[in-house]
Structure formats: C-alpha cells, structure tokens
N, C-alpha and C positions, 0 to 999 in steps of 0.2 A: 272383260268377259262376263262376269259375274253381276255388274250394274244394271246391266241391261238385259237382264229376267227378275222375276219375282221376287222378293223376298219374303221366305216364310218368318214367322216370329211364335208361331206357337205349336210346339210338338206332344200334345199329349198332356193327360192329366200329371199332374206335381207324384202324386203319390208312385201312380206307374213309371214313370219317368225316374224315381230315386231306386225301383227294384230292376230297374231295366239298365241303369249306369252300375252297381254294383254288379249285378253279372258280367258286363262289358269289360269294366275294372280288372275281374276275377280268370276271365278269360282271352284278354290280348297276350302278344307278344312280347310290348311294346306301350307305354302311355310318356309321350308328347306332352308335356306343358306347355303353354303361353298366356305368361302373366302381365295382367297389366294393372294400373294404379287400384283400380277396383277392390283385386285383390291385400293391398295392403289396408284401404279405406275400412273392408271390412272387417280385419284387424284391427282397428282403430286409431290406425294414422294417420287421423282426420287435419288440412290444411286448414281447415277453419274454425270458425263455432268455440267453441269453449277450452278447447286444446292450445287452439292458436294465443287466445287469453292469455291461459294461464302461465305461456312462456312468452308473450313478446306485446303485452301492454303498454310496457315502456315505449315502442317503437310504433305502434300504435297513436298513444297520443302525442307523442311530436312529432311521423312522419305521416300520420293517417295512414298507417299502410294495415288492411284488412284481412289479409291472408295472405298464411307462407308462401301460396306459389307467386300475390303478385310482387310480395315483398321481394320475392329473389330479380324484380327487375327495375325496382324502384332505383334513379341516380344519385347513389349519393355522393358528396359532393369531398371524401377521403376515402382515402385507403382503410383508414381508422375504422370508419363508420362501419363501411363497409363489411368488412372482416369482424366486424362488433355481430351486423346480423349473420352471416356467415356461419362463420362457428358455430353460434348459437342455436340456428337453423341444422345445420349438419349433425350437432350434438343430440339432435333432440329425435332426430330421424332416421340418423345412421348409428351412433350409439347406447342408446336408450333401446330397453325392448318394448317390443310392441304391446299395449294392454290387451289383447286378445290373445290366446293359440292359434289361430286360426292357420300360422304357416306349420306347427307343432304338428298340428292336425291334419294337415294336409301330409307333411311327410309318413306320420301313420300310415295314412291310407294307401301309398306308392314305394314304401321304400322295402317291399320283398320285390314289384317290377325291376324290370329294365325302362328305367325311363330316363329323359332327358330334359329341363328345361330352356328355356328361351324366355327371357323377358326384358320389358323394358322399366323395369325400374329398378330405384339406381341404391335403394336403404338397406342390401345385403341384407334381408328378412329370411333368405332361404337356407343360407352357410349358418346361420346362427342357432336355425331351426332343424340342424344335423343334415342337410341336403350334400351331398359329395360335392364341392368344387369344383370336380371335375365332369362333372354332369351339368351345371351353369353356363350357361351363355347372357353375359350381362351387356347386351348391345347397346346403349345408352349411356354406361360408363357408374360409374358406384362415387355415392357420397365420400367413402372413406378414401380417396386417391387427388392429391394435386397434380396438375402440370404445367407446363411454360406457357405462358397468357400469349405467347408470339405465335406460334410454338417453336423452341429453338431444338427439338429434341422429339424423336416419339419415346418419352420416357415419362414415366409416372412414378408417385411418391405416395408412401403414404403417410397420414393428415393425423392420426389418434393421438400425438403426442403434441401439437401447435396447435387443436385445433380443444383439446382438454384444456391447454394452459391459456390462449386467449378467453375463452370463457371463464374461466375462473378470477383473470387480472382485467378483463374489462369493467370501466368506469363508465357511467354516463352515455352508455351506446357508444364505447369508442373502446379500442387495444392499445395497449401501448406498440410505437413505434416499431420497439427492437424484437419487436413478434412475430411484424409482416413478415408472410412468409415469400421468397425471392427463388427463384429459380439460381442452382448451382453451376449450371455450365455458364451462362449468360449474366445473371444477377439482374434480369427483368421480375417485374411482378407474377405473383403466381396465380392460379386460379383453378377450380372448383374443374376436375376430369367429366364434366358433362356436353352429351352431343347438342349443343344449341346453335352454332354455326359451323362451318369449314374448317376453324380450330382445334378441333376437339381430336383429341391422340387415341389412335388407336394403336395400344402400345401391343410390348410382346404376348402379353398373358391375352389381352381382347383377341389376336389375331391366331393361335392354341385355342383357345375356345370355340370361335368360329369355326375353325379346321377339324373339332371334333364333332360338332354339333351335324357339319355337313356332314361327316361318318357315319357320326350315327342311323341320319335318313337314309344314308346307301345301301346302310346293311339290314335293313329293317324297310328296304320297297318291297311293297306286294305282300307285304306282311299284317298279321293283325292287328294291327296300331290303332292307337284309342288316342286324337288329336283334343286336349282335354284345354279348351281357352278358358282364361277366368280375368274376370274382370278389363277385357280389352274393350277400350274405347276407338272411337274412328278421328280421334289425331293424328294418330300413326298404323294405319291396316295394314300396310306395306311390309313393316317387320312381323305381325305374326297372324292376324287376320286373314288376307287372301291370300297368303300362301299355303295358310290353314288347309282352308279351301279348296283350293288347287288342290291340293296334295290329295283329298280328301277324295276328289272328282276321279283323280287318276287312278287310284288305288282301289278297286271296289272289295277288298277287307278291311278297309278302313272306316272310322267312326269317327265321326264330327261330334264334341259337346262343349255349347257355349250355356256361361254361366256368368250372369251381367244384370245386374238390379234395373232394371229402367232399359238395356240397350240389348237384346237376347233376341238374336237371330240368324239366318243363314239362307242361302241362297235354296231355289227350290228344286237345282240341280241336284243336290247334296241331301233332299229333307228325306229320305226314307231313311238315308243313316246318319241322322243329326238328331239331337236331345238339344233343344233352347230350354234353357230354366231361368226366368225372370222372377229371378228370390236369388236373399242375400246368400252371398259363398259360403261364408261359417255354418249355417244353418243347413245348408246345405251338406255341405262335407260332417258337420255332426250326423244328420240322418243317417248318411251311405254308414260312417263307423256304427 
C-alpha cells in the first residue's frame, strides 16, 4: 500500500516540530510507542566501537569476531564456548544499565498518559526504566528468558542466576560444563528466547501481552492517539512501522511521529499528520522535557 507513493522524509523545521510534539504529547488520548534498536543505541548500548572492546577483546582476538550482533552468530565449535560469549553478551545488555537515561527520560515524558509500548527489542530497558509490564509488548522475545533449543515445550526460564554464575566462573572464553544450561522437561540443550527462526516460543506471558496490546488499539480506535516510533529500522516494518502507518491512515485523530537518526520518514498519505525528526532520540526527548 504504502511503497508505492511517495515518501516524505522531511516535516518541518527541528525547533517547530519539538513545540508541535509537546502539544500533541499534552493533548492525546493515547501515546503508542514503537521502539526499536535506535532507541537503545541512543542510550548507549552501542554493539560496537569501544563498548564492544572493552567487554569482549578476548573474543575478538581469538575469534575475530567485530561486533556483538555478529558475534551472536559466529560457530563456535562447543557448547562451552559458546555460552562463554552468551552470558557474557546477555550480562552486558540485559543486566547492566544502560549509560544513558534516555529510557528514564522517556518514561517522564508518558507516564501521566495512557500509553502502550510495542517493541522489538529484547535488553528489558523499559520495566527497568519504571514502564508498567503491563503496558509492554516485547515481540522478539527478552535477553533475560531461556527456552528449549527444540523447542519441547512453549515455556520459558529465566537466565539471571546461570547466566551471573557462568560469567563469573568462565575461563579462557569457555564455562564450565556443569553450567550448561539444559532444558528440564527433555534435558536438551537450551538457548537464548530470541525470534531468529521457527523455534522461538511464544510462551504464556508473550501471548497476555499481545492480547493486551490488541485492547488497547480497540478501545482507543478513532481516538486521539499519538503513534510515537523511535528508533525503528526497516529489518522488521512489519511489527511496528506499517502498521504504524496503517493505523495512522485509518484514524484521522491520529498522529504519526518517527524519530530515527539517518532513517526519519513516512509516507506522504499520512505527512499532514506526521512529525519525521532526523536527530538523535535523547536529544530530542531532553528538549520536549
């Protein structure tokens, strides 16, 4: 629908555009999150560059491997290994906070609304950052959660106590043995609750989330809803991007605002009520506070 018109990418000067989203803010019903890596990047849980360094140099120079995301697909050649960067990886992203406010900050600014998130990433930046868990929809699944590598089960675990203690007892880029963690029904290997293929469990709690999340849009259609994207990239538009969109299209009290360093734009069906701001999130969400 949407590919095949225009795309606008520029709505207005910066400054008018930050007094124009505060009022919008001030005046919905309703503010829509859709978060994507952007969003934590510009919190600074940078996959690369000097971050990446200063936790996985080790790994670096014996496996060349350049950055956390492609580390998470490099073959290594155990379990051991494996679960060496694992942990390590998971520890640094899912429990560690972020050196930024920038999700602190953002809950400021939404949490006298009625809003809702939707996102796709998986480092729980937002429950940490006082967001209601029940207003969360983590579709892609959360660093802090294992499940059955087969999957023998839609059931999920969670990882803060195996995945604290393999960090701490790993040697050499390797865990000991009696670490690995195994799934309890079966006694297969376990693996990391992320949607990367067909495997991926969408246990009890993903599918309650979902169910509210569709609530929410039903009781809040036609309503003034402020569809607030941040940081989504086009890997995945499907989950929060064109249905953005859509939504946005159908609804004419509805407001589109994409906020995306380098990728800030929207279709030109939607651009009377859309705000693109190509500038960083933080900086941004400071101004509006």
């Amino acid at each position: 629908m949407f590919l095949q018109r225009r795309i606008c990418t520029s709505t207005g000067s910066y400054s008018d555009n930050i007094d124009k989203l505060k009022y919008i803010i001030k005046n919905s019903d309703a503010v829509i999150i859709g978060a994507g890596a952007g969003l934590s990047a510009s919190a600074g849980f940078s996959y690369s560059g000097e971050r990446f360094d200063r936790y996985f140099s080790d790994f670096k120079e014996k496996y060349g491997i350049t950055d956390m995301y492609s580390g998470g697909f490099y073959p290594f050649e155990t379990l051991e290994e494996f679960w060496a960067y694992w942990s390590r990886h998971i520890y640094v992203n899912r429990y560690m906070n972020a050196p930024k406010p920038v999700y602190e900050e953002l809950f400021e600014l939404v949490k006298v609304k009625d809003y809702f998130v939707i996102t796709t990433n998986v480092d729980h930046c937002f429950q940490k950052a006082g967001f209601d868990k029940r207003r969360l929809f983590y579709t892609q699944g959360d660093y802090g959660l294992l499940q059955c590598s087969e999957p023998c089960c839609n059931e999920t675990f969670d990882n803060e106590d195996i995945v604290c203690q393999m960090v701490e007892n790993q040697r050499d880029m390797r865990v000991p043995v009696k670490l690995l963690p195994i799934c309890p029904h079966c006694g297969r290997p376990m693996t990391m609750n992320l949607r990367s293929d067909n495997k991926f469990v969408e246990d009890e709690g993903w599918h309650k989330a979902s169910k509210r999340y569709s609530e929410f849009l039903r009781r809040h259609r036609n309503m003034k809803v402020l569809f607030l994207e941040l940081g989504v990239g086009m890997n995945t538009p499907v989950i929060i991007k064109y249905p953005f969109w859509k939504m946005t299209a159908e609804n004419k009290n509805a407001f589109y605002v994409c906020v995306n360093y380098g990728e800030s734009f929207c279709p030109s069906d939607i651009e009377e009520r859309s705000i693109c701001l190509n500038s960083d999130i933080g900086k941004v969400i400071e101004d509006i506070l």
